[in-house]
Backbone as XML, in Angstrom:
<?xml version="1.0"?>
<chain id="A" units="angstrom">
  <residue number="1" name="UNK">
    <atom name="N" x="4.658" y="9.007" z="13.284"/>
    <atom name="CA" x="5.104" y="7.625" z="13.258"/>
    <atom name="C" x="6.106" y="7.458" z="12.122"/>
  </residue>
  <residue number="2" name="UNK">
    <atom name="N" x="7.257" y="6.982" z="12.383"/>
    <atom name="CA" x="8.307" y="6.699" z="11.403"/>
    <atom name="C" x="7.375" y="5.211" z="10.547"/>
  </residue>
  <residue number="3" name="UNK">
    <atom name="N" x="8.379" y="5.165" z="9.351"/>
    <atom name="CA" x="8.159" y="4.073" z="8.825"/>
    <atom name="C" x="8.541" y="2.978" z="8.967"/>
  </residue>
  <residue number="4" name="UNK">
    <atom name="N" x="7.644" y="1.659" z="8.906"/>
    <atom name="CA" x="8.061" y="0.180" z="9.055"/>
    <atom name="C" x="8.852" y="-0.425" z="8.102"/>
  </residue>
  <residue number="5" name="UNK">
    <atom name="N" x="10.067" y="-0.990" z="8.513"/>
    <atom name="CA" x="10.152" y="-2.035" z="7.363"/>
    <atom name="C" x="9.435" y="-3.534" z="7.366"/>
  </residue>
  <residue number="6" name="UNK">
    <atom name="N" x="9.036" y="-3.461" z="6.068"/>
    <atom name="CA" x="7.842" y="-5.020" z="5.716"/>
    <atom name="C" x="8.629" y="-6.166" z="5.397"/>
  </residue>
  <residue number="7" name="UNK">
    <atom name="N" x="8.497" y="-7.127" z="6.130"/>
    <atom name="CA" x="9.081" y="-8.074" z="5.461"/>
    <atom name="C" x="7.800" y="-9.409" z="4.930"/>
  </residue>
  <residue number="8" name="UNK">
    <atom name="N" x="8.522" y="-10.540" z="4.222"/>
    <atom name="CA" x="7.277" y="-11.357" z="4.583"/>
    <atom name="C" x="6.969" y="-11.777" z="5.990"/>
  </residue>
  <residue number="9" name="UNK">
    <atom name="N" x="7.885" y="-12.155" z="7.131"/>
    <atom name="CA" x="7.858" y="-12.196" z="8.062"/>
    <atom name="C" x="6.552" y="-11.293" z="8.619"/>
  </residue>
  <residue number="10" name="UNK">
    <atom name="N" x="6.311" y="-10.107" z="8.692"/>
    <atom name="CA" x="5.833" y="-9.170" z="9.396"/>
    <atom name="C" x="4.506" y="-8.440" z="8.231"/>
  </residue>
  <residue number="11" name="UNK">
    <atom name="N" x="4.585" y="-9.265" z="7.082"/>
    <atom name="CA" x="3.315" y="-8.206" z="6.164"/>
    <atom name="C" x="1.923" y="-8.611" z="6.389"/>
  </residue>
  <residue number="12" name="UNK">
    <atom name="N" x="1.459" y="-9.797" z="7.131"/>
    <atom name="CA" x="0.209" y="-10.210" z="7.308"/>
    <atom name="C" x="-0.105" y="-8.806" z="8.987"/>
  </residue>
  <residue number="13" name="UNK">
    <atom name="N" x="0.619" y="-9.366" z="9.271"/>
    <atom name="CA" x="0.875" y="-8.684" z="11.004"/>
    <atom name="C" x="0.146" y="-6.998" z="10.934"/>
  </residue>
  <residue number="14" name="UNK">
    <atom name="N" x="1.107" y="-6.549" z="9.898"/>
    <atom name="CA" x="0.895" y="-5.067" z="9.744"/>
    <atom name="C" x="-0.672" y="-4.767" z="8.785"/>
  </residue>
  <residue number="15" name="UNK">
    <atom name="N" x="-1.201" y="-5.593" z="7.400"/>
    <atom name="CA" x="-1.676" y="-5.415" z="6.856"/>
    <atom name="C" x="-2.935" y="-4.996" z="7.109"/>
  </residue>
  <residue number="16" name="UNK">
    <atom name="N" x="-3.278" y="-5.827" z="8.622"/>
    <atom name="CA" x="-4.186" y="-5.935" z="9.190"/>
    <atom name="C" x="-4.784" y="-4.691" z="10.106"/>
  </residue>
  <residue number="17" name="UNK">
    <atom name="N" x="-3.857" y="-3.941" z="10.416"/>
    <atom name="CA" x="-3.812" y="-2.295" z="10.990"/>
    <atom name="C" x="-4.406" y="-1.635" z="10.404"/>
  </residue>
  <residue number="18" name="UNK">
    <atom name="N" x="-5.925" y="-1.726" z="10.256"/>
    <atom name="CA" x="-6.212" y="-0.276" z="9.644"/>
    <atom name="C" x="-6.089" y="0.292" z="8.496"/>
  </residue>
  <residue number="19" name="UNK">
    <atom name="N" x="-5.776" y="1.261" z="8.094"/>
    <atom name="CA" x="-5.189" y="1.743" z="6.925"/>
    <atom name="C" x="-3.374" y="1.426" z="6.992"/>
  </residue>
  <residue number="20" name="UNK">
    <atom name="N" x="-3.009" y="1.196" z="5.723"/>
    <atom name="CA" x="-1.664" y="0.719" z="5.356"/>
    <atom name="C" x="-1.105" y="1.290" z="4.356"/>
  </residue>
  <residue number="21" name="UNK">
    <atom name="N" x="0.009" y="1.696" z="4.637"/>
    <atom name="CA" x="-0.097" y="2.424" z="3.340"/>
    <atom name="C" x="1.628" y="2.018" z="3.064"/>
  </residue>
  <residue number="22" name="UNK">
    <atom name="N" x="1.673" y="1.743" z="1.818"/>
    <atom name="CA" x="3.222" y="0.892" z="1.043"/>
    <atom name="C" x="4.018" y="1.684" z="0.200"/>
  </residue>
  <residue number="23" name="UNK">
    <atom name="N" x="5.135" y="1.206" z="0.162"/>
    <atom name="CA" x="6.181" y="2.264" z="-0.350"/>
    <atom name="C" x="6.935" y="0.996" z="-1.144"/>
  </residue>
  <residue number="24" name="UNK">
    <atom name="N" x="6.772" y="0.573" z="-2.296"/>
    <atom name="CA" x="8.142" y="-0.655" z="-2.689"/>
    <atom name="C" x="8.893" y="-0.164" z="-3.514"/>
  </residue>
  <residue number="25" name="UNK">
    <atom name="N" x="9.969" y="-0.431" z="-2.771"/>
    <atom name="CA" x="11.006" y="0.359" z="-3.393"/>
    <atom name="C" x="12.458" y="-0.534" z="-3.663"/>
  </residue>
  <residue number="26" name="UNK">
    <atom name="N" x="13.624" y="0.901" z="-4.001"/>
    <atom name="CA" x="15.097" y="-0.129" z="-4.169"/>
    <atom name="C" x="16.109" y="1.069" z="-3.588"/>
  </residue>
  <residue number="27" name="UNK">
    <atom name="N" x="17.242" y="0.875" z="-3.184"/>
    <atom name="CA" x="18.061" y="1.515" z="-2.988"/>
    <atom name="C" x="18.856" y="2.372" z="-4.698"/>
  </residue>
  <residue number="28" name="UNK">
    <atom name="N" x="18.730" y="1.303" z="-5.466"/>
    <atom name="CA" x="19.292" y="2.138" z="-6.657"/>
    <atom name="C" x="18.225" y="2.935" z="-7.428"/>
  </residue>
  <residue number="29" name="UNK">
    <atom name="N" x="17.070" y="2.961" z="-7.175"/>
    <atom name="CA" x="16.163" y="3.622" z="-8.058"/>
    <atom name="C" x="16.084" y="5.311" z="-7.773"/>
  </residue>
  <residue number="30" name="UNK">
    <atom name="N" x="16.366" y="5.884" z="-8.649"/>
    <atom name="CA" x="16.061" y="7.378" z="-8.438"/>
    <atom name="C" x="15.002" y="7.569" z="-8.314"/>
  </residue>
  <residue number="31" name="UNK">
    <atom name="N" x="13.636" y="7.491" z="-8.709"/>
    <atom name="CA" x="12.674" y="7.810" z="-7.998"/>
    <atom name="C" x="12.025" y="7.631" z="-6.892"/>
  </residue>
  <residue number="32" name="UNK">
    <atom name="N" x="12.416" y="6.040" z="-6.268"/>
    <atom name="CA" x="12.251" y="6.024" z="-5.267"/>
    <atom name="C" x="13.225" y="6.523" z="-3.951"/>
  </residue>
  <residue number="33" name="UNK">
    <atom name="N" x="14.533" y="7.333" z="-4.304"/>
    <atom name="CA" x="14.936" y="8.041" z="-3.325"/>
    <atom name="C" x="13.954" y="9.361" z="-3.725"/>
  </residue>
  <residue number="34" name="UNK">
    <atom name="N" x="13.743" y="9.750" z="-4.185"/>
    <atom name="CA" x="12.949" y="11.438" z="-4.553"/>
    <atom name="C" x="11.582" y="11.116" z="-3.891"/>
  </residue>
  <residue number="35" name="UNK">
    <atom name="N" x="10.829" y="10.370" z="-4.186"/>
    <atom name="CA" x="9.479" y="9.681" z="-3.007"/>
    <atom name="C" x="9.755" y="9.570" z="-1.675"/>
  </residue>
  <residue number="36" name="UNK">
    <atom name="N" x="10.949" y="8.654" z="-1.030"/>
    <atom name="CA" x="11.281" y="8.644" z="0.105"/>
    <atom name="C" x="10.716" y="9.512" z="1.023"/>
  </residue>
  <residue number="37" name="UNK">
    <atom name="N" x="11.707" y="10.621" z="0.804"/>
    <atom name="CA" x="10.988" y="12.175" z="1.748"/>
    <atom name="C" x="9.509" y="12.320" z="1.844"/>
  </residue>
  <residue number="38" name="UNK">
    <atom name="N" x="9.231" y="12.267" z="0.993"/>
    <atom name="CA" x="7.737" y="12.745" z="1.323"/>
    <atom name="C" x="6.917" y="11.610" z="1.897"/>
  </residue>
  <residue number="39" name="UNK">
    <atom name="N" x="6.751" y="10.597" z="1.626"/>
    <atom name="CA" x="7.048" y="9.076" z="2.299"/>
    <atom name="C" x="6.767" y="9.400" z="3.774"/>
  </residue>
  <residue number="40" name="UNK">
    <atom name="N" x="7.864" y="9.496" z="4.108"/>
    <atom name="CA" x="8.499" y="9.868" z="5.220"/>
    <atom name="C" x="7.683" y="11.128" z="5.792"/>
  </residue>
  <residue number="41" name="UNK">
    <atom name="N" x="7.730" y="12.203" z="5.276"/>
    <atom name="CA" x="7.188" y="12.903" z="5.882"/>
    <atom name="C" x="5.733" y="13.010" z="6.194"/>
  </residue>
  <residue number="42" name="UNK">
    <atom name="N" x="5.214" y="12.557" z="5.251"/>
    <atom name="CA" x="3.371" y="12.023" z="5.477"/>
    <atom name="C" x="3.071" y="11.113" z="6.720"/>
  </residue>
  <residue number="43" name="UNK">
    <atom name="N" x="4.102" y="10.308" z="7.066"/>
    <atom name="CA" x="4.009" y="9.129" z="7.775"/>
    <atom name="C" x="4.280" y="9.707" z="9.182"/>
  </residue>
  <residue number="44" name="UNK">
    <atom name="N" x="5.074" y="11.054" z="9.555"/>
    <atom name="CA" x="5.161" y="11.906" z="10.431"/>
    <atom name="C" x="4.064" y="12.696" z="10.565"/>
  </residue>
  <residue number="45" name="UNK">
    <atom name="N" x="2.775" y="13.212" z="9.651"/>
    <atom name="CA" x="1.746" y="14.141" z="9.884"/>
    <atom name="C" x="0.279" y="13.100" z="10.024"/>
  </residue>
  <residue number="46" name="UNK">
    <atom name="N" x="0.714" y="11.844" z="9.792"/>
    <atom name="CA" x="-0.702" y="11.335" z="10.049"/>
    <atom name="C" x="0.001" y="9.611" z="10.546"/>
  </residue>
  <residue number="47" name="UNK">
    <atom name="N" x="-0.192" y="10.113" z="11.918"/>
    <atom name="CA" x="0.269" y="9.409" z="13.142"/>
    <atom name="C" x="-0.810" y="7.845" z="13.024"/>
  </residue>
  <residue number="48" name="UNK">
    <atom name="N" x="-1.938" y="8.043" z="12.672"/>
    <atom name="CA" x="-3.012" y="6.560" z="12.775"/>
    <atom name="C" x="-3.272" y="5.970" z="11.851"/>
  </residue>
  <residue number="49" name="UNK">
    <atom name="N" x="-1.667" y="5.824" z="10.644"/>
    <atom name="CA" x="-1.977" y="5.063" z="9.504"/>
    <atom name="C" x="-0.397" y="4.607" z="9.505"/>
  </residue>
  <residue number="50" name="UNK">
    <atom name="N" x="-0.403" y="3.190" z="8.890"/>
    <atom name="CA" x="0.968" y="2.538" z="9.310"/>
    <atom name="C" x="1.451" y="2.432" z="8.061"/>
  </residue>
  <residue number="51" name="UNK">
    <atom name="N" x="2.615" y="3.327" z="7.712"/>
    <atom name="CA" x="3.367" y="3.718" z="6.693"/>
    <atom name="C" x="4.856" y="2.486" z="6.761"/>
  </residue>
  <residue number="52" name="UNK">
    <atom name="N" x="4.611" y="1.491" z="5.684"/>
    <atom name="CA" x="5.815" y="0.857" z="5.707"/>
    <atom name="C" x="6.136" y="0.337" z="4.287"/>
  </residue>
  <residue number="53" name="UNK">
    <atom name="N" x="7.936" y="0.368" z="4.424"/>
    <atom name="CA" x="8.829" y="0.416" z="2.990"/>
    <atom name="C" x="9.110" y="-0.980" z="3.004"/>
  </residue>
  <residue number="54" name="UNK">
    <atom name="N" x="8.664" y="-1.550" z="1.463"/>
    <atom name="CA" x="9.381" y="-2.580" z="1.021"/>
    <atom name="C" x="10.200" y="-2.959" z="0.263"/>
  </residue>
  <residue number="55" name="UNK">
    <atom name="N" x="11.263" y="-3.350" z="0.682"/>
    <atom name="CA" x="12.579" y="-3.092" z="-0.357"/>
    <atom name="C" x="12.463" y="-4.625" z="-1.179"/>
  </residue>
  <residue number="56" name="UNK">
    <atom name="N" x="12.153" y="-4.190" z="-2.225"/>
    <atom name="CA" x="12.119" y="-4.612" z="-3.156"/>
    <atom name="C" x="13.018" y="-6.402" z="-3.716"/>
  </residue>
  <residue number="57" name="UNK">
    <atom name="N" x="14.349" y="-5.592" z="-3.278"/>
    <atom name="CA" x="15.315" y="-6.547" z="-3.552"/>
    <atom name="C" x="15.862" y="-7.208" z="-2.417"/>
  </residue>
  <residue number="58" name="UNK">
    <atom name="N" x="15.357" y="-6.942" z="-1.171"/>
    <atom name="CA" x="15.298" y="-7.752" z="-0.540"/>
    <atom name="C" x="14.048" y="-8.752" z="0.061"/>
  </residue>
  <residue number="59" name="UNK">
    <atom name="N" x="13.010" y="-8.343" z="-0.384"/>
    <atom name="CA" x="11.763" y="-9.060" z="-0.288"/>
    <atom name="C" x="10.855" y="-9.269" z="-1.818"/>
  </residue>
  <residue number="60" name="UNK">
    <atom name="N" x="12.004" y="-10.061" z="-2.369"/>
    <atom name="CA" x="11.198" y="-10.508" z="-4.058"/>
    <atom name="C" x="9.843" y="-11.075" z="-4.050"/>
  </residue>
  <residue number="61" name="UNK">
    <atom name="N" x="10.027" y="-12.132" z="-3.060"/>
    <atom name="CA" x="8.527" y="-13.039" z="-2.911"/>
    <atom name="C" x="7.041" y="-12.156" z="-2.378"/>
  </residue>
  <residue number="62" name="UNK">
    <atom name="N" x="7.261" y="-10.216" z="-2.165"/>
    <atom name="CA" x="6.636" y="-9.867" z="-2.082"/>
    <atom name="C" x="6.293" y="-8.916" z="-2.940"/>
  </residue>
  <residue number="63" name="UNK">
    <atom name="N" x="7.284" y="-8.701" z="-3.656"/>
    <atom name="CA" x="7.256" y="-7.578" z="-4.799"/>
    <atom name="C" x="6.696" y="-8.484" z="-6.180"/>
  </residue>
  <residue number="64" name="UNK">
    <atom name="N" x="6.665" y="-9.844" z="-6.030"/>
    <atom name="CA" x="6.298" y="-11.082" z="-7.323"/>
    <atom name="C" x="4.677" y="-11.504" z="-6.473"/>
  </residue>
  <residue number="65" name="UNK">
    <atom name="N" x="4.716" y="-11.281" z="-5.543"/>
    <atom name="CA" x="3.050" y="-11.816" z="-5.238"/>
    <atom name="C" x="2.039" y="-10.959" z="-5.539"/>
  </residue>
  <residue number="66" name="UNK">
    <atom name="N" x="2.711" y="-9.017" z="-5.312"/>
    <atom name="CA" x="1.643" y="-8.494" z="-5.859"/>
    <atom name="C" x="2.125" y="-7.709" z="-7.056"/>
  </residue>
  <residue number="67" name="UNK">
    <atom name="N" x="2.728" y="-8.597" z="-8.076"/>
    <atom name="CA" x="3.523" y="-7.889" z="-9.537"/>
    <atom name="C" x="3.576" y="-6.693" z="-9.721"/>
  </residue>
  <residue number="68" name="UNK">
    <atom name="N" x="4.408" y="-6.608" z="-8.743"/>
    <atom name="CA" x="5.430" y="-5.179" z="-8.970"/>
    <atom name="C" x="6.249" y="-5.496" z="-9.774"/>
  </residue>
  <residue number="69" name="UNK">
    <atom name="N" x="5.963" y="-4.215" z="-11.194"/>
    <atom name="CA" x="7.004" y="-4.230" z="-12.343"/>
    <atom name="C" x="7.170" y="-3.236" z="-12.755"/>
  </residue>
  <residue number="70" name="UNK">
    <atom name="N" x="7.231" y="-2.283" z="-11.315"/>
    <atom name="CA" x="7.996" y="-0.752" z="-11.545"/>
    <atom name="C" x="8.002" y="-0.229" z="-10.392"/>
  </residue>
  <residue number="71" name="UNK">
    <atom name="N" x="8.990" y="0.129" z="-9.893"/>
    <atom name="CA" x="9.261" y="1.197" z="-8.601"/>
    <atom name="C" x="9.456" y="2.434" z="-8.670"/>
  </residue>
  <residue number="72" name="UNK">
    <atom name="N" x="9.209" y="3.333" z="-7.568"/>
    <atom name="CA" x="8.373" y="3.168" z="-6.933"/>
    <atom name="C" x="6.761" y="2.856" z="-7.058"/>
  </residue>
  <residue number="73" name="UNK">
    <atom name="N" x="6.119" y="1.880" z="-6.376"/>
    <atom name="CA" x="4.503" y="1.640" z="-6.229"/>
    <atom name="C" x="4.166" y="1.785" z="-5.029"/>
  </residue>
  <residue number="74" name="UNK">
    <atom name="N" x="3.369" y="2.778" z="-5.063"/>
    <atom name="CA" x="2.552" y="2.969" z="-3.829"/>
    <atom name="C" x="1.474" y="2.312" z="-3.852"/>
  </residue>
  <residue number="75" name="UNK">
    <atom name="N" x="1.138" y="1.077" z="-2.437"/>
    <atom name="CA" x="-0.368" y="0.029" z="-1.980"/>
    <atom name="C" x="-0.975" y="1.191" z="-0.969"/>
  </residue>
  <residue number="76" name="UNK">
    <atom name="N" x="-1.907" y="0.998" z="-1.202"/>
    <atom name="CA" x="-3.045" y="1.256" z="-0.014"/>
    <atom name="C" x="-3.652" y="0.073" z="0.374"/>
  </residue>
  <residue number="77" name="UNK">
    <atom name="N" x="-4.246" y="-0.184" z="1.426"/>
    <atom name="CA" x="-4.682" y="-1.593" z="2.095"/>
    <atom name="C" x="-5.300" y="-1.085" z="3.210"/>
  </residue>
  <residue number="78" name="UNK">
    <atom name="N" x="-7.190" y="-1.179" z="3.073"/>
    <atom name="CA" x="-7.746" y="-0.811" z="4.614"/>
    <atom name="C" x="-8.619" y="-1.958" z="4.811"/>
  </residue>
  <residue number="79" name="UNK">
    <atom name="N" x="-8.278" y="-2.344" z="6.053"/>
    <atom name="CA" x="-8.726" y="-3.041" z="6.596"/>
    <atom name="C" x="-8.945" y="-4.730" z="6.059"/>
  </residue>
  <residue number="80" name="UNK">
    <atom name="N" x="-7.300" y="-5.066" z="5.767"/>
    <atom name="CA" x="-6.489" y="-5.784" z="5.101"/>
    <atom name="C" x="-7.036" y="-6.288" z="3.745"/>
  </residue>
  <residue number="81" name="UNK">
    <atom name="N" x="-7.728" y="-4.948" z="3.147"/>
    <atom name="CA" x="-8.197" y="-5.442" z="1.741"/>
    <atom name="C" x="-7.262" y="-4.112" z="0.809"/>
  </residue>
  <residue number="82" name="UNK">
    <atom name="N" x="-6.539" y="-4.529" z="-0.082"/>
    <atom name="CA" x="-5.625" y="-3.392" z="-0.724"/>
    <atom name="C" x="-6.955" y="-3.034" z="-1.780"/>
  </residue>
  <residue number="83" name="UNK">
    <atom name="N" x="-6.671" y="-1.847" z="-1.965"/>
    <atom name="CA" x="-8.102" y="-0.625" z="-2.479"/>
    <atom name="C" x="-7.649" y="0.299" z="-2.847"/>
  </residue>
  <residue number="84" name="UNK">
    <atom name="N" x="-6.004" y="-0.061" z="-3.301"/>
    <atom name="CA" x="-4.784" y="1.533" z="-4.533"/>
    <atom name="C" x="-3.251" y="0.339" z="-4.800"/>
  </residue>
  <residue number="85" name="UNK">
    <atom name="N" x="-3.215" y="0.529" z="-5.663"/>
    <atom name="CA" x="-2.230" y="0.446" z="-6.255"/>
    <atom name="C" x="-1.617" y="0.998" z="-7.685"/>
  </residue>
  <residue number="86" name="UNK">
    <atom name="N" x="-0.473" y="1.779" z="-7.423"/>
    <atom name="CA" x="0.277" y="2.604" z="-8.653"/>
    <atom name="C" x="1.782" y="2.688" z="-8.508"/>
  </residue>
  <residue number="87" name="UNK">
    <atom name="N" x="2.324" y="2.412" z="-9.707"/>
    <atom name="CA" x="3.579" y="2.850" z="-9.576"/>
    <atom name="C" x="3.687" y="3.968" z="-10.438"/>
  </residue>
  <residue number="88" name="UNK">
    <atom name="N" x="4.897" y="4.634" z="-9.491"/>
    <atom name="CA" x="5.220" y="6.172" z="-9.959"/>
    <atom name="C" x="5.365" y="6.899" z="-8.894"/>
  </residue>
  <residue number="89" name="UNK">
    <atom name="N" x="6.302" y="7.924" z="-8.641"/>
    <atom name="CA" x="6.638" y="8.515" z="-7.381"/>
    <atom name="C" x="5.418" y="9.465" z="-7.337"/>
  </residue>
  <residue number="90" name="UNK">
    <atom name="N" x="4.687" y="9.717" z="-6.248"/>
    <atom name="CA" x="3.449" y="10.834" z="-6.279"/>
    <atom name="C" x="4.057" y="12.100" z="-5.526"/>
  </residue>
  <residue number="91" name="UNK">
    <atom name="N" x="3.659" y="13.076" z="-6.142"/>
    <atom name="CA" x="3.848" y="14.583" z="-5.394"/>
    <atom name="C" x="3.221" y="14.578" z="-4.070"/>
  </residue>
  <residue number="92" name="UNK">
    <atom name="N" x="3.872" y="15.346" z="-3.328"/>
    <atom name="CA" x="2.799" y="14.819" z="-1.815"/>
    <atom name="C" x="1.717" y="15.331" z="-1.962"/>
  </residue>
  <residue number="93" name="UNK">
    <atom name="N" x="1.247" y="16.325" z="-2.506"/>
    <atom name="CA" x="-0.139" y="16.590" z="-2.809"/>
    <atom name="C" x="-0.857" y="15.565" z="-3.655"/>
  </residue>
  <residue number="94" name="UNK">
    <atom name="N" x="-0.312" y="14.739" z="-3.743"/>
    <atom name="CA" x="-1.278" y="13.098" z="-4.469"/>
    <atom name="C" x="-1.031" y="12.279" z="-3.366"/>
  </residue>
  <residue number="95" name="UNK">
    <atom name="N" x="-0.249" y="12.377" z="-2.804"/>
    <atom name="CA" x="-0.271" y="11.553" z="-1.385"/>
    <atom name="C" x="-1.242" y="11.607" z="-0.562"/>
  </residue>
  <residue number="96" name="UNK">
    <atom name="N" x="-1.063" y="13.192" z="-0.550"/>
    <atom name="CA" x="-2.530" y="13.538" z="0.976"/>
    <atom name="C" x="-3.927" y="13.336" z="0.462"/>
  </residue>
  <residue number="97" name="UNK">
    <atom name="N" x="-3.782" y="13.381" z="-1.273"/>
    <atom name="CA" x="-5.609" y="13.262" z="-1.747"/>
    <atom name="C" x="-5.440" y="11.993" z="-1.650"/>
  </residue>
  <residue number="98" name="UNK">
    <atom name="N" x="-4.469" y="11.143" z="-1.379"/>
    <atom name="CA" x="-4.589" y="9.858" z="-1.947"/>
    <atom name="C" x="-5.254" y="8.921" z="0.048"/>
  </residue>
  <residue number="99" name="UNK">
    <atom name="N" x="-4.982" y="9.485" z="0.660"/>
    <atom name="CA" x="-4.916" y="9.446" z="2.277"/>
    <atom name="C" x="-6.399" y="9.806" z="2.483"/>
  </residue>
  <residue number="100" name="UNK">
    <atom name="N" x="-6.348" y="10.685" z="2.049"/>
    <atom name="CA" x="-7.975" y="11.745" z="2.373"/>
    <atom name="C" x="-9.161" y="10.362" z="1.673"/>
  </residue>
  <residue number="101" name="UNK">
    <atom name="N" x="-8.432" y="10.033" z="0.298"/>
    <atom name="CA" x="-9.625" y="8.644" z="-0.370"/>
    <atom name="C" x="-10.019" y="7.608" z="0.477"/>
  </residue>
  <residue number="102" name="UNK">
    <atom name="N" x="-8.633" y="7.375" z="0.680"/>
    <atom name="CA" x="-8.381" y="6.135" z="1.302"/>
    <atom name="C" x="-9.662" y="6.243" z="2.710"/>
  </residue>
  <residue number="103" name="UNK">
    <atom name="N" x="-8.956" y="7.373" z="3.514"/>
    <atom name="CA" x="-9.954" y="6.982" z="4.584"/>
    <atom name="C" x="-11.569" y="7.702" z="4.286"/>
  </residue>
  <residue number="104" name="UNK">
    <atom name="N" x="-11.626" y="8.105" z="3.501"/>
    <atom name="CA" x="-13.145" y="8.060" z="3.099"/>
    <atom name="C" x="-14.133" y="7.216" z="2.474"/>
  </residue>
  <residue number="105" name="UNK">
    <atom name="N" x="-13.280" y="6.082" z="2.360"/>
    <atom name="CA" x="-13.698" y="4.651" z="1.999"/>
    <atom name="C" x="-14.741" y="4.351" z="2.418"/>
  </residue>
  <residue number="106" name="UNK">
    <atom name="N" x="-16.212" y="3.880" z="2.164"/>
    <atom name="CA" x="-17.333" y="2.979" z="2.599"/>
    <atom name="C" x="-16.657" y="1.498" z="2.437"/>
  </residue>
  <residue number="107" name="UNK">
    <atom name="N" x="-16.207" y="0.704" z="3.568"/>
    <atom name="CA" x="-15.745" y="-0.525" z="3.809"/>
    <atom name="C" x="-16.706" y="-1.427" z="3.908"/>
  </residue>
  <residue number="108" name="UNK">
    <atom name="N" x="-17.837" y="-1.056" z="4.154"/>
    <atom name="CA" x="-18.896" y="-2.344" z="4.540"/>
    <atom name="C" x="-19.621" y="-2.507" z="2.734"/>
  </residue>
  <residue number="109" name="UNK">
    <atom name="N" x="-19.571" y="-1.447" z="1.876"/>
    <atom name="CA" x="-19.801" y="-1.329" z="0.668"/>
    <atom name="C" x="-18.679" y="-2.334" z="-0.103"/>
  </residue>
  <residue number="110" name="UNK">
    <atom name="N" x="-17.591" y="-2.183" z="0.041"/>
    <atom name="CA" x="-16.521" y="-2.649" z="-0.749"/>
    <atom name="C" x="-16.401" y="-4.037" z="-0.760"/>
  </residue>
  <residue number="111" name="UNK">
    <atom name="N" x="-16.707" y="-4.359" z="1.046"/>
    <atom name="CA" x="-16.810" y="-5.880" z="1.234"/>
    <atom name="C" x="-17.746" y="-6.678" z="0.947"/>
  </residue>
  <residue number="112" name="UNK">
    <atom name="N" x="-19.063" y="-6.071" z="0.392"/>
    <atom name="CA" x="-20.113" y="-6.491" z="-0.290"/>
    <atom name="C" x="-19.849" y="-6.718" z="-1.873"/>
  </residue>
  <residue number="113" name="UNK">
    <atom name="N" x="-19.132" y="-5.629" z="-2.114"/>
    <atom name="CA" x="-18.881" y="-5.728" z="-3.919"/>
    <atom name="C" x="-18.150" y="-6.856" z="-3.956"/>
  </residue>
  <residue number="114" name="UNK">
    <atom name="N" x="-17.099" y="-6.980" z="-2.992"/>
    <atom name="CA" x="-16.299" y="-8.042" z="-2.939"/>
    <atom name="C" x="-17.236" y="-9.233" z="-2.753"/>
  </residue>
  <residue number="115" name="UNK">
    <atom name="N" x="-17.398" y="-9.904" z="-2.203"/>
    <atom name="CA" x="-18.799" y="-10.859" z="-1.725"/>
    <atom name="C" x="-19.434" y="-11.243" z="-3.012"/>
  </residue>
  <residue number="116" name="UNK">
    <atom name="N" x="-20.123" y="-9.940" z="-3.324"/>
    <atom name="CA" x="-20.644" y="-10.422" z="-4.945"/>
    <atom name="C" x="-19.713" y="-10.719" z="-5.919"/>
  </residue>
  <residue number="117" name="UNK">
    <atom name="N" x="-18.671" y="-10.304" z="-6.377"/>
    <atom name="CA" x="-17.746" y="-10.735" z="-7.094"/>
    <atom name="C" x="-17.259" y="-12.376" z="-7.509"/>
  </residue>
  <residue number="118" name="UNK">
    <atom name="N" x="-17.281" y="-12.340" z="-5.622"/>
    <atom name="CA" x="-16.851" y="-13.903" z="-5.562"/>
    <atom name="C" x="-17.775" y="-15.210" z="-5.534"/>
  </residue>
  <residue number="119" name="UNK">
    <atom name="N" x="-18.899" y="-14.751" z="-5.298"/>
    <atom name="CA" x="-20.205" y="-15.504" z="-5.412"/>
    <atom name="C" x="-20.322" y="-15.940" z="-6.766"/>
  </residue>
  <residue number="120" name="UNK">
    <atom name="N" x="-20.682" y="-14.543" z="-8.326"/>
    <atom name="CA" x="-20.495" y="-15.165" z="-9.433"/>
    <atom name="C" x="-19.575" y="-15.895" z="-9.876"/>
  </residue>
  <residue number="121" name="UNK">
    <atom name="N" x="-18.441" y="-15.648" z="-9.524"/>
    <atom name="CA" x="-17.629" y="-16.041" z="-9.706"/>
    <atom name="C" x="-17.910" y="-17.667" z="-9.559"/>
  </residue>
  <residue number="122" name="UNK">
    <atom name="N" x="-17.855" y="-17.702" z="-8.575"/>
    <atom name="CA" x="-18.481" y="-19.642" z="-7.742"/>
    <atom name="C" x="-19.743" y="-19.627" z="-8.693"/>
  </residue>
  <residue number="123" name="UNK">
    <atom name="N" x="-20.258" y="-19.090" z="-9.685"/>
    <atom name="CA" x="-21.542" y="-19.584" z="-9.868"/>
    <atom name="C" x="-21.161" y="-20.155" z="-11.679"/>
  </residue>
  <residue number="124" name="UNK">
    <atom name="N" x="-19.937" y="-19.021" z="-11.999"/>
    <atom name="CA" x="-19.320" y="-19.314" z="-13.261"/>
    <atom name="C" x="-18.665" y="-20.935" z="-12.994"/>
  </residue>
  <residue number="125" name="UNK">
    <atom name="N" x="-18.703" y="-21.272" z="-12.317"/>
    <atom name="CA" x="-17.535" y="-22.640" z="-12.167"/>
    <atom name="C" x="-17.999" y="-23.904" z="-12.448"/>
  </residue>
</chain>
């Protein structure tokens, strides 16, 4: 599967797919052309995870909602809850461990931690 481009238009749409996996980037940044490829090529070896690039400078209101203040950052997002975020171009061998985490995720666990989180939270108020 090639990669998506995200817009706000289209980031609820996609987020919701499963595993997600984000690329925000810029056309002038050197590291994020050196990430690209491999980007790219991960997104060609694992066909049932939706690999899409957000350019940065053309989608500010998405690169400022989840404070991006360095490119490249790679999101992970399963099962429209994001569960990775880093900036820094990764070697693809941090890519594929990073893929391999991702879908080894306990989700019904996470959405519980989550749950409790937000409960104290409501109880602090």
């Amino acid at each position: 599967m090639a990669t998506v481009e995200i817009t706000e238009q289209n980031f609820n749409e996609v987020a919701d797919q499963g595993i997600v996996l984000l690329d925000f980037w810029a056309a002038w940044c050197g590291p994020c052309r050196t990430f690209g490829p491999i980007f790219e090529k991960a997104s060609d070896k694992h066909t049932d995870i939706t690999f899409g690039k957000i350019d940065t400078d053309a989608q500010p209101a998405l690169s400022e909602g989840f404070e991006i203040r360095s490119i490249p950052t790679v999101m992970a997002i399963r099962d429209g809850i994001v569960v990775f975020q880093q900036p820094g171009a990764l070697p693809a061998a941090a890519l594929e461990d990073l893929i391999g985490q991702v879908r080894a995720l306990d989700m019904e666990t996470i959405r519980s931690e989550i749950a409790s989180e937000m409960s104290a939270a409501d109880d602090k108020k």
